[in-house]
C-alpha positions as CSV (number, residue, x, y, z in Angstrom):
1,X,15.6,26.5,-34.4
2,X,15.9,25.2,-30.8
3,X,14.4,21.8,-32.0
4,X,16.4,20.4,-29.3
5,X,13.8,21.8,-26.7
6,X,10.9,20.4,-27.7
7,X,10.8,16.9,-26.3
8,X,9.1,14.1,-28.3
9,X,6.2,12.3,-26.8
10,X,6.4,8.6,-26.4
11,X,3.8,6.6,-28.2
12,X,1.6,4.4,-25.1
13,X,2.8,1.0,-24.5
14,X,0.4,-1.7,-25.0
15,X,-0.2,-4.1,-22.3
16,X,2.4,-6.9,-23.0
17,X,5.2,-4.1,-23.3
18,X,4.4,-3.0,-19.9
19,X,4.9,-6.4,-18.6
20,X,7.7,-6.7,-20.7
21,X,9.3,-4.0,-19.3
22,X,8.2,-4.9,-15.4
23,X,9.4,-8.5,-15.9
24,X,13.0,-7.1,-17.0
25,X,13.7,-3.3,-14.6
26,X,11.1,-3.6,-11.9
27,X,10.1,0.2,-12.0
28,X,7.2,1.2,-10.3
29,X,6.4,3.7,-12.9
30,X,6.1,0.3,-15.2
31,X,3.8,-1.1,-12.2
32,X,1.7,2.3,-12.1
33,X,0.8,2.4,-16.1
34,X,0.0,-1.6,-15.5
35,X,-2.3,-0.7,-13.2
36,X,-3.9,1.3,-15.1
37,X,-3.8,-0.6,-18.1
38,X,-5.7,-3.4,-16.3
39,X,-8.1,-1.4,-14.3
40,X,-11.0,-2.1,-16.7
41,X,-10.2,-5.6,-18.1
42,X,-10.7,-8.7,-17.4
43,X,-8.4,-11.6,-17.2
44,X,-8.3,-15.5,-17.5
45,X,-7.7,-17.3,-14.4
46,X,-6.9,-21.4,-14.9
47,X,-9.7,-23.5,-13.4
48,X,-10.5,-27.0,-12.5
49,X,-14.4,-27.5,-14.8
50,X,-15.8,-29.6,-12.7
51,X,-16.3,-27.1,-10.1
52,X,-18.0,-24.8,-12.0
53,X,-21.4,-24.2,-11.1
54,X,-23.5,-25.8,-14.0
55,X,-26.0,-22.9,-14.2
56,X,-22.8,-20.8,-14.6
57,X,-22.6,-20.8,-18.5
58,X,-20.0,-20.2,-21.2
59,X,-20.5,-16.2,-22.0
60,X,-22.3,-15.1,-19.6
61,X,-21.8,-13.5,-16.1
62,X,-22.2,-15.7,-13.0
63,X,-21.8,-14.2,-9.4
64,X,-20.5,-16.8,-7.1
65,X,-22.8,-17.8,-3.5
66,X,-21.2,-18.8,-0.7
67,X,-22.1,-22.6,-1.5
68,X,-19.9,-22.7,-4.7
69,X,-16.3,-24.0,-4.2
70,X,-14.9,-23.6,-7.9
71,X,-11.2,-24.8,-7.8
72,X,-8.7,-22.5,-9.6
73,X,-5.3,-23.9,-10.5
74,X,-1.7,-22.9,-9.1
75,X,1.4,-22.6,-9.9
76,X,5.0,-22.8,-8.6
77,X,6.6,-19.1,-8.8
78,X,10.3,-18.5,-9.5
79,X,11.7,-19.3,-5.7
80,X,9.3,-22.1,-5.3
81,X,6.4,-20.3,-3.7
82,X,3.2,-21.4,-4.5
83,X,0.8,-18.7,-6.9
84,X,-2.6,-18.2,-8.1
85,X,-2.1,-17.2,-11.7
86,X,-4.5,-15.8,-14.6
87,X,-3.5,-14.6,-18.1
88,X,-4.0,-11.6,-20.2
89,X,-5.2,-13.6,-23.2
90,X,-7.4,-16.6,-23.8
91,X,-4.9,-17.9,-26.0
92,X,-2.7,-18.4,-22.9
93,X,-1.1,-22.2,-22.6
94,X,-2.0,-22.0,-18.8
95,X,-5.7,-22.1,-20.0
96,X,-5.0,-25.1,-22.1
97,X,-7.7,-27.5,-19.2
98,X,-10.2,-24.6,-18.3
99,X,-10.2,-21.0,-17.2
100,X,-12.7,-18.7,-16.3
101,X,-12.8,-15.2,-16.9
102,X,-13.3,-12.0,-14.4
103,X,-12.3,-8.5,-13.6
104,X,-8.6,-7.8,-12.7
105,X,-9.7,-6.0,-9.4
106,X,-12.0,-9.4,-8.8
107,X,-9.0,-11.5,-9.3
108,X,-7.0,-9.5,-6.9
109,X,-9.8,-9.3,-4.3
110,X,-10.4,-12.5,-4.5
111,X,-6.3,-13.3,-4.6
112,X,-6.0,-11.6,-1.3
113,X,-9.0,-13.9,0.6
114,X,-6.9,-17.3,-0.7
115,X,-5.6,-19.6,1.4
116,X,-2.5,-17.8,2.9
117,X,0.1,-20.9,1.8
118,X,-0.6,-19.0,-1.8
119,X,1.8,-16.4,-1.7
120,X,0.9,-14.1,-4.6
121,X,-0.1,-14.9,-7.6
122,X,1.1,-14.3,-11.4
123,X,0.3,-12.5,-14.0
124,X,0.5,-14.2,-17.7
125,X,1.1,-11.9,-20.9
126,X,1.2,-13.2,-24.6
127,X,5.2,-13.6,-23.8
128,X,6.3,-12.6,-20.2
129,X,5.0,-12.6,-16.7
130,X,5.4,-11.0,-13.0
131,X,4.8,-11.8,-10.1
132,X,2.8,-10.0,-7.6
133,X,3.2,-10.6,-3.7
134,X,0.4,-9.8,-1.3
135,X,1.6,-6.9,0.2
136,X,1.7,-5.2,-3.4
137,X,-2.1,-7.0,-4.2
138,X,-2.8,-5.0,-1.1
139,X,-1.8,-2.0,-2.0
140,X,-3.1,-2.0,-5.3
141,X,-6.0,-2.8,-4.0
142,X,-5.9,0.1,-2.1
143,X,-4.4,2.7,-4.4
144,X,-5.8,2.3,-7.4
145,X,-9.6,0.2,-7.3
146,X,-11.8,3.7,-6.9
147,X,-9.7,5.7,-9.0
């Protein structure tokens, strides 16, 4: 009796649905639980080899100096504007030449301190993809890095 009042919880998205679901209705609830999805992980950012540090090895953590000058690939975003980019997965065809990996919250601080003719950058899943500008890298950055 009165079934109808009990509301039935929805299962959690995984990762890819979110971006899924942000690439086709923009909703910033979709954007919130993204955001917290990708606070702890790490993501795969395309990048030129050579410029890798040689003591900086496959596996392990490196810290970059202010000497290193490692070159990380772009792309063109949908209205031609000019993107870092980095995927969920390793398995990502934007790796296909390179990538290294490093924190979501590194990519983005490091995203903001890019030259400013990089506009955003995007955001790879296993089968869709958004685009984040700088004034949202901003405010994630500021919203959701100490939570």
């Amino acid at each position: 009796m009165f079934s109808f009042l009990k509301r039935k919880q929805q299962a959690p998205r995984d990762l890819e649905h979110v971006i899924y679901d942000i690439a086709e209705k923009q909703l910033d609830a979709d954007f919130r639980v993204l955001y917290s999805l990708m606070r702890d992980r790490q993501v795969f950012v395309p990048t030129d080899l050579a410029t890798v540090p040689f003591v900086a090895q496959p596996g392990q953590s490196y810290t970059t100096t202010a000497n290193d000058r490692i070159e990380f690939r772009t792309v063109n975003g949908p209205s031609n504007q000019l993107l870092a980019c980095a995927a969920t997965t390793q398995q990502s065809p934007l790796l296909k030449d390179g990538y290294v990996g490093m924190s979501w919250l590194g990519f983005l601080e490091m995203a903001i301190r890019l030259d400013p003719s990089i506009n955003g950058f995007l955001l790879q899943g296993t089968t869709s993809w958004v685009v984040f500008d700088r004034v949202r890298i901003r405010y994630i950055l500021g919203n959701f890095k100490l939570q």
